[in-house]
C-alpha positions as CSV (number, residue, x, y, z in Angstrom):
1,X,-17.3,14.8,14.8
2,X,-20.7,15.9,13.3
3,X,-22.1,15.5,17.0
4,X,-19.7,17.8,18.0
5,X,-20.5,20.5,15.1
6,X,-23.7,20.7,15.8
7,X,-23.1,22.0,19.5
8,X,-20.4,24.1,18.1
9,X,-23.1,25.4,15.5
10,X,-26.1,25.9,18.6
11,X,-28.1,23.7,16.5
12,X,-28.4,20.8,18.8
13,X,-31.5,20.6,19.8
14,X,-32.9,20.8,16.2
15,X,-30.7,18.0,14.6
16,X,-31.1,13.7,14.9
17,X,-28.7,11.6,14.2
18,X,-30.1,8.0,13.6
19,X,-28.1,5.6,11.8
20,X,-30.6,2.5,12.5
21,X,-31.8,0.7,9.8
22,X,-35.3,1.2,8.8
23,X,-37.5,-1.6,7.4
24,X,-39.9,0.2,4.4
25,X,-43.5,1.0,6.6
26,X,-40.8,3.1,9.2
27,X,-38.6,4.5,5.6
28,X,-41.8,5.5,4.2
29,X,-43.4,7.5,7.3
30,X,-39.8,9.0,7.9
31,X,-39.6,10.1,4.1
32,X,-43.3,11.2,4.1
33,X,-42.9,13.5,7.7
34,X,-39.7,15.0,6.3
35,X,-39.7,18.2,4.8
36,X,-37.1,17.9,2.1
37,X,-35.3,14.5,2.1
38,X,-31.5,15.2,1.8
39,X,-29.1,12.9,0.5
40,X,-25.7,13.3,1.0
41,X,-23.8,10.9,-0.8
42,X,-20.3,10.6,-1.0
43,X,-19.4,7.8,-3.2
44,X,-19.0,8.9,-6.7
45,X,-19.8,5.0,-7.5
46,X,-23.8,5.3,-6.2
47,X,-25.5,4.9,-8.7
48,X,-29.3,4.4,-7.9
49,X,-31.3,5.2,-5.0
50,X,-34.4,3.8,-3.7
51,X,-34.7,6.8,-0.7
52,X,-34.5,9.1,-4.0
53,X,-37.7,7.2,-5.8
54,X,-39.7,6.8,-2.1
55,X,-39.2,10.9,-1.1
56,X,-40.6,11.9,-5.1
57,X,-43.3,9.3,-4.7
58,X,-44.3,11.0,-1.7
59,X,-44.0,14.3,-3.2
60,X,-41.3,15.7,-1.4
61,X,-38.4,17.7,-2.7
62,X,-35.2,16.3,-2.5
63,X,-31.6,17.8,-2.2
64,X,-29.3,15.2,-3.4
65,X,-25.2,15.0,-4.7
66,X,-25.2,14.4,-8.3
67,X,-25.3,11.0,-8.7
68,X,-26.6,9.8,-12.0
69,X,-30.3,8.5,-10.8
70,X,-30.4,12.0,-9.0
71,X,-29.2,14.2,-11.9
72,X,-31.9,12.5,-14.5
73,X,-35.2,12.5,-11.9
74,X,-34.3,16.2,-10.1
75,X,-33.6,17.9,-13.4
76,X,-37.3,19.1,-13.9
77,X,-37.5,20.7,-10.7
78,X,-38.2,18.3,-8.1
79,X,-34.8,19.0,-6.3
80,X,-31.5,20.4,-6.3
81,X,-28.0,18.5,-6.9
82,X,-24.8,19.6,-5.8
83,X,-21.2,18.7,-6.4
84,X,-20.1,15.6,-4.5
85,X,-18.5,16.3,-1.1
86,X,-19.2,19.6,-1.3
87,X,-20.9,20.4,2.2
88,X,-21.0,24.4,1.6
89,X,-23.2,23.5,-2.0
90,X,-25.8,21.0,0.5
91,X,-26.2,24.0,2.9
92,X,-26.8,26.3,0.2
93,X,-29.3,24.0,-1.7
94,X,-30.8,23.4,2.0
95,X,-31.2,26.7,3.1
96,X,-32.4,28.1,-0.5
97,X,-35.2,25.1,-0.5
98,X,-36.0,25.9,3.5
99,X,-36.3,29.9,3.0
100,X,-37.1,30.5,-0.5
101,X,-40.8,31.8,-0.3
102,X,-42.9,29.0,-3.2
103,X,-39.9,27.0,-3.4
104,X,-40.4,23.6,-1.9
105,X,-44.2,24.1,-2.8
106,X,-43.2,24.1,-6.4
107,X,-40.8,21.3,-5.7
108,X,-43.0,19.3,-4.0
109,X,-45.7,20.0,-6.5
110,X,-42.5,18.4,-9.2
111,X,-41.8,15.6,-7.2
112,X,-45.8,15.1,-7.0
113,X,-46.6,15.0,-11.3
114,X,-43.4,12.7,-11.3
115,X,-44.6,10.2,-8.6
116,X,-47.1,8.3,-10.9
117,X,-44.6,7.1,-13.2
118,X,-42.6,5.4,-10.1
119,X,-45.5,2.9,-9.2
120,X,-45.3,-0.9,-10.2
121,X,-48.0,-0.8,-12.5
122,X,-46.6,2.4,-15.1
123,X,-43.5,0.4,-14.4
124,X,-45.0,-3.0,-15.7
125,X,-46.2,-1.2,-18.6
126,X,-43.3,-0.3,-19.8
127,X,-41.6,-3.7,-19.5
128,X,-44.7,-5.4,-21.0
129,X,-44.5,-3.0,-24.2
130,X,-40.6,-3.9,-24.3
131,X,-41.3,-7.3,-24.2
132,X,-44.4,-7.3,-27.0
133,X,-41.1,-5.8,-29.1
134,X,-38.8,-8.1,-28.5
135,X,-41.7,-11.2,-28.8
136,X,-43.1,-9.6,-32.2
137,X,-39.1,-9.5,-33.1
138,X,-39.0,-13.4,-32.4
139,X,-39.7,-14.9,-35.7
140,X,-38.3,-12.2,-38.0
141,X,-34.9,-12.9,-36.1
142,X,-34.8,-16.6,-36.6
143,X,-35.0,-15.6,-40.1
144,X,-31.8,-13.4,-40.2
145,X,-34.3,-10.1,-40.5
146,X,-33.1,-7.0,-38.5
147,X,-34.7,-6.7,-35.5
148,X,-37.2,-3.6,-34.8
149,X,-35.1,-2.7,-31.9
150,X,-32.4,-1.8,-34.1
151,X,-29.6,-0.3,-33.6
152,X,-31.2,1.5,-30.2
153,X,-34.5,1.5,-29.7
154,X,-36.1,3.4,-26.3
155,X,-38.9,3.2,-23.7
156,X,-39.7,5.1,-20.9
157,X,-39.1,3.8,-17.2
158,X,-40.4,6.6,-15.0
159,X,-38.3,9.5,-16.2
160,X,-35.6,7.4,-17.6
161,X,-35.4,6.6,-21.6
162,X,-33.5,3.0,-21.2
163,X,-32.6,2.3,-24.4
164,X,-32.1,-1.2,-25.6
165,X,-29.8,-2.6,-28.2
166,X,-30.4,-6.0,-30.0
């Protein structure tokens, strides 16, 4: 059916469809050749989304459908996020991020000062600081003493406060 829009459409020639599965050297060239990465999900159960982290990593601006890993990470500009099935909002957001003169440079630029914070080692720091909590928390529990972490304590995981409860 898509096939068949696109001819419809006269615009062919200028779209791939591609549904093999890509190991994560071929993902990451694909994600860092693309000039917005666009994802379309319709399951209002996704959750997460490692494309999401690899396209900001490689600086690119993203138009995604607002599932909660997209809402938190696009909302300071690195993308846009439209409704769920909602394939007039994705053209929209597509077009305004293709023809909007500074846009996708500013996205991208986003997308760039967010990428740092999605490498293993900012990510290891955060766990090793959680864990020197919960360690220094170790003896002072065993003794019936509230725990530092209490009631909700918070670190940063990339752009994501997790918070932790004892």
């Amino acid at each position: 059916m898509l096939v068949a829009r696109t001819w419809a459409n006269g615009v062919a020639p200028s779209v791939t469809f591609d549904a093999a599965y890509r190991d994560l050297p071929s993902l990451t060239r694909l994600v860092q050749d693309a000039t917005v990465v666009v994802l379309p999900y319709d399951s209002q159960d996704q959750v997460t989304s490692g494309v999401l982290v690899d396209a900001l990593a490689a600086g690119r601006p993203v138009v995604a459908t607002a599932f909660p890993h997209a809402v938190e990470l696009l909302s300071s500009g690195a993308g846009i996020v439209v409704p769920h099935r909602d394939a007039t909002a994705l053209g929209a957001a597509l077009r305004h991020v293709l023809t909007e003169p500074g846009l996708r440079a500013s996205m991208a630029r986003e997308a760039a000062r967010l990428a740092p914070a999605f490498g293993w080692p900012a990510v290891a720091r955060q766990y090793a600081a959680l864990a020197d909590l919960l360690i220094a928390d170790g003896p002072k529990l065993n003794q019936g003493a509230e725990p530092t972490l209490s009631p909700v304590s918070t670190f940063q995981h990339g752009r994501r406060l997790v918070r932790v409860a004892p």
